[in-house]
C-alpha positions, 0 to 999 in steps of 0.5 A: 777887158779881161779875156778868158779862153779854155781850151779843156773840155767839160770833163777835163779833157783837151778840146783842140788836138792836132796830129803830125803830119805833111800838108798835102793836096788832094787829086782830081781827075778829069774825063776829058769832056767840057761840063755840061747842062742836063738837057733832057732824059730819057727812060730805058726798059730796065727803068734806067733814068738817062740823062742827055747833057749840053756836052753831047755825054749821056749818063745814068741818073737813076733807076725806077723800081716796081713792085709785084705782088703774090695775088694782083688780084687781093690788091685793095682799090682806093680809087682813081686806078689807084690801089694799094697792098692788102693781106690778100694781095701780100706784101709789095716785092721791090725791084728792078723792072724786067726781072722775076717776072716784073713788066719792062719800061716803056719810055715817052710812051702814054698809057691807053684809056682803060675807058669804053669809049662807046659804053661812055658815049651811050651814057653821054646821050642818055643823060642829054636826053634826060636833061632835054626831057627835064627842060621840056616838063619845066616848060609846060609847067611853066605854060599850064601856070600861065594859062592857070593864072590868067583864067583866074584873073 
């Protein structure tokens, strides 16, 4: 078997180069805590994601940006409280919360209902009422049919 190795590149060039020098190692360091599992976070007012860690250490892990707008109010309305930029609202302005006006963070927190809860009950009774209304035509319907066949019969 004959073995053919070329070491030149397609242009006539040398493929393998190597440079002078000593071997050497490359340094570590270490802080002095033992490693450690990501055992939950936590978010900061300024958006800062905190990681709490197995190994009783805290470290940041990220940041969350938000965005503010010229005109909230030209803001489109896509549905499910979702909206997005529009040429009257102008365009999305990213950054750290808590500066130029942008809002803060609040961490572990549940936003409130944006719901009328009393308006939402009314309507929840109509509509029951509507239905009980419906049932009770169906019913005599149902009866007058009745009473109609077997008088013909």
């Amino acid at each position: 078997m004959t073995l053919s190795w070329n070491l030149a590149g397609s242009a006539g060039s040398t493929a393998v180069t190597q440079q002078a020098g000593t071997s050497a190692t490359s340094a570590t360091s270490q802080n002095g805590f033992a490693t450690g599992s990501l055992t939950g976070y936590s978010i900061l007012p300024d958006g800062t994601v905190q990681g709490q860690f197995t190994n009783n250490q805290s470290l940041a892990l990220g940041q969350v940006a938000i965005a503010s707008f010229a005109n909230n109010e030209g803001l489109t309305q896509t549905g499910n409280s979702d909206y997005q930029a529009s040429f009257a609202s102008g365009a999305a302005v990213i950054g750290l919360a808590g500066t130029a006006g942008r809002g803060t963070i609040t961490g572990g927190a549940v936003e409130g209902s944006n719901v009328n809860l009393s308006t939402e009950f009314a309507n929840m009774i109509v509509a029951q009422q509507g239905y009980e209304a419906n049932a009770k035509v169906l019913t005599t319907l149902d009866q007058v049919s009745q009473a109609t066949l077997a008088v013909i019969s």
